[in-house]
C-alpha positions as CSV (number, residue, x, y, z in Angstrom):
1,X,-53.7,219.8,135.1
2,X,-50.4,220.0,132.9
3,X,-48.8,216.7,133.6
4,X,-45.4,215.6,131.5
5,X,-44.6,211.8,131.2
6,X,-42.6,209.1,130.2
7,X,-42.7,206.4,128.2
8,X,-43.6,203.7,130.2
9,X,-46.6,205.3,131.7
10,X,-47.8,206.3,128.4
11,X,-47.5,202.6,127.4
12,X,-48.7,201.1,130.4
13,X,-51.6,203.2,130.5
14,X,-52.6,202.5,127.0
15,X,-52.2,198.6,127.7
16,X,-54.6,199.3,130.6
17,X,-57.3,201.0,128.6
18,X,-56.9,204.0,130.1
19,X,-54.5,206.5,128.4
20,X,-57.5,208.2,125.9
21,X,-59.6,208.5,128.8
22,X,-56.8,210.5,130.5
23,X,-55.6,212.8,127.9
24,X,-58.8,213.8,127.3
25,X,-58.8,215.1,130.5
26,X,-55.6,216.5,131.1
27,X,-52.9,218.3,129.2
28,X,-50.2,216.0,128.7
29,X,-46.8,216.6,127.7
30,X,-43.4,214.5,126.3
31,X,-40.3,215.4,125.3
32,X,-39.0,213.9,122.1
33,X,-37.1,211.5,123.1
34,X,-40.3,209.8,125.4
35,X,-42.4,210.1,121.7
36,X,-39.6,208.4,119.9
37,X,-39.2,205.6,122.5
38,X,-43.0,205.0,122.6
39,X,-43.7,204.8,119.1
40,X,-41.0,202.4,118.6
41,X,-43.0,199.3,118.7
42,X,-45.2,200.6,116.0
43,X,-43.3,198.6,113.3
44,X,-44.2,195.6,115.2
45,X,-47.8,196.3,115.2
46,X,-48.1,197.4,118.6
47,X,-51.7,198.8,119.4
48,X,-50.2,201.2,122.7
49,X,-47.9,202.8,120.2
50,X,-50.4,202.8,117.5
51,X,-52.6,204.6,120.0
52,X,-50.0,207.4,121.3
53,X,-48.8,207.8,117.9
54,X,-52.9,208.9,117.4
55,X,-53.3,211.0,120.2
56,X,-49.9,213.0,119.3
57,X,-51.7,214.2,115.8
58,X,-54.7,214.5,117.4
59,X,-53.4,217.0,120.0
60,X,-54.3,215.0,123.2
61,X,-50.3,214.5,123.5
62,X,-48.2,217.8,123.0
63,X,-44.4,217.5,122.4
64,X,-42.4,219.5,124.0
65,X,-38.6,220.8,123.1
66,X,-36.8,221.1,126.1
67,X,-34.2,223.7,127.6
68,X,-30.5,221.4,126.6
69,X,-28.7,223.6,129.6
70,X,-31.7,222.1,132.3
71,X,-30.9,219.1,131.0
72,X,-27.3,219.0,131.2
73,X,-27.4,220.0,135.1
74,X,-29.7,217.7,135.6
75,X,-28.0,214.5,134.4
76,X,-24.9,215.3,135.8
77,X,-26.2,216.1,139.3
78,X,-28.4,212.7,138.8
79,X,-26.9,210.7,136.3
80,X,-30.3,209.7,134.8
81,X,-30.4,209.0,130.8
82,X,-32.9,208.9,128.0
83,X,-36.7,209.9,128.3
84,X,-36.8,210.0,132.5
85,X,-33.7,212.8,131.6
86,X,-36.2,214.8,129.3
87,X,-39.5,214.0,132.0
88,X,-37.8,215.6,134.3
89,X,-36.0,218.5,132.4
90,X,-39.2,219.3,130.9
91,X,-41.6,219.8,134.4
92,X,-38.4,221.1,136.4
93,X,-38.5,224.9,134.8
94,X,-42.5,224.4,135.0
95,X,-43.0,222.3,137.9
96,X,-45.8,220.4,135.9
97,X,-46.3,216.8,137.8
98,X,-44.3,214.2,136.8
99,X,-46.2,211.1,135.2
100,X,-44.0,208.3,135.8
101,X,-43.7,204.4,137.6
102,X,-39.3,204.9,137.4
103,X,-37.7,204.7,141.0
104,X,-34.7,206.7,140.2
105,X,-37.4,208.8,138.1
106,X,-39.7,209.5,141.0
107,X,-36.3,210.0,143.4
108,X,-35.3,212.8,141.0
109,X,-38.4,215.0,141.1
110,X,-38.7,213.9,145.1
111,X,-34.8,215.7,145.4
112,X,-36.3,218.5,142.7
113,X,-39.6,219.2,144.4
114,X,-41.5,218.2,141.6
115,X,-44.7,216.7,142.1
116,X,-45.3,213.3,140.7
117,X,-47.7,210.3,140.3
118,X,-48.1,206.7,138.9
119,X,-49.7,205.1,136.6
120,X,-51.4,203.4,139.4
121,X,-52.4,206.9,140.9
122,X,-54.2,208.1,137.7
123,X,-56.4,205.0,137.4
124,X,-57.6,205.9,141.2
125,X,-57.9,209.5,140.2
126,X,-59.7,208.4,136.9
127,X,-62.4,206.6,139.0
128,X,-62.7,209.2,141.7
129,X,-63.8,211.8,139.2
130,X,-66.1,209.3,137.9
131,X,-64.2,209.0,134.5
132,X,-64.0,205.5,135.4
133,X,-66.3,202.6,136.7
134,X,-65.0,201.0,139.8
135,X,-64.7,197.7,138.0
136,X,-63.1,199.7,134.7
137,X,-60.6,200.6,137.6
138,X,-60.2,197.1,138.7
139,X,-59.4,196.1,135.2
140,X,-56.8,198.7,134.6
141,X,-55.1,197.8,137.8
142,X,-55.0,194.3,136.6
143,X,-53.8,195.2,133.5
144,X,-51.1,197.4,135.2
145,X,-49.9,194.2,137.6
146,X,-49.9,192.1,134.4
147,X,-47.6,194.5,132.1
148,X,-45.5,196.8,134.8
149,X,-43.1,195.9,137.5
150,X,-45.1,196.6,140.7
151,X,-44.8,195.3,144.1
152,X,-47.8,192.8,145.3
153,X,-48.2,195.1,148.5
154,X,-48.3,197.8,146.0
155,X,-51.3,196.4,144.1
156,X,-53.2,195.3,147.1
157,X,-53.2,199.0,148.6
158,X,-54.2,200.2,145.5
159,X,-57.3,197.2,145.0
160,X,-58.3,197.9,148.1
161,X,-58.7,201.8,147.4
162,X,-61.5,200.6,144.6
163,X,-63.3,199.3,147.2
């Protein structure tokens, strides 16, 4: 599955544990801007941008230029900026799914007709295809409740899908 993402899901996803185990699965794509804003905390020592800045020269991560006229239409019908501008830009001519945990993100593709999942989602999908142990899963959704900005209801539907 060809699935293009932001940078917060890459990020969260590496602080979960989880983000090699996915690209090796997938093909995964960001636009420059996403890789830019990812690898940022790399001067600080930061092990999730250490770990994308890997998988993009190992291949796992493809960038991907994106079509500037897309772009343009799509920020000025939606006003959204920066790397959820290029996510979106980038799977609207190609209808890849949408890898992201951004509201206005995720109410873009909704209006485009772009599929779309969470973080949250690929650590379910992860440990339905038996990629993952149920208590790897457990973790990562942990992890993902520690370091993201979800909802408590959220987290609990999610835990209880593990079971």
């Amino acid at each position: 599955m060809a699935i293009v993402c932001d940078a917060s899901s890459i990020i969260l996803l590496a602080k979960a544990s989880a983000l090699e185990t996915f690209t090796n699965r997938n093909a995964i794509y960001i636009s420059p801007i996403v890789y830019m804003e990812v690898i940022k905390g790399k001067e600080k020592g930061r092990f999730d941008s250490l770990l994308a800045e890997k998988l993009v020269k190992n291949g796992n991560i493809k960038i991907q230029k994106l079509n500037n006229l897309v772009k343009k239409q799509i920020e000025d019908l939606f006003n959204i900026k920066k790397g959820e501008l290029e996510t979106i830009s980038l799977s609207y001519k190609t209808k890849n799914t949408v890898l992201t945990d951004d509201k206005k993100c995720l109410n873009v593709a909704k209006a485009l007709d772009i599929g779309f999942i969470t973080s949250l989602d690929v650590i379910i999908a992860l440990m339905k295809k038996r990629a993952i142990s149920k208590e790897k899963a457990k973790d990562c959704i942990e992890k993902l409740e520690q370091y993201g900005w979800y909802d408590k209801d959220l987290i609990k539907t999610y835990m209880e899908e593990i079971k």
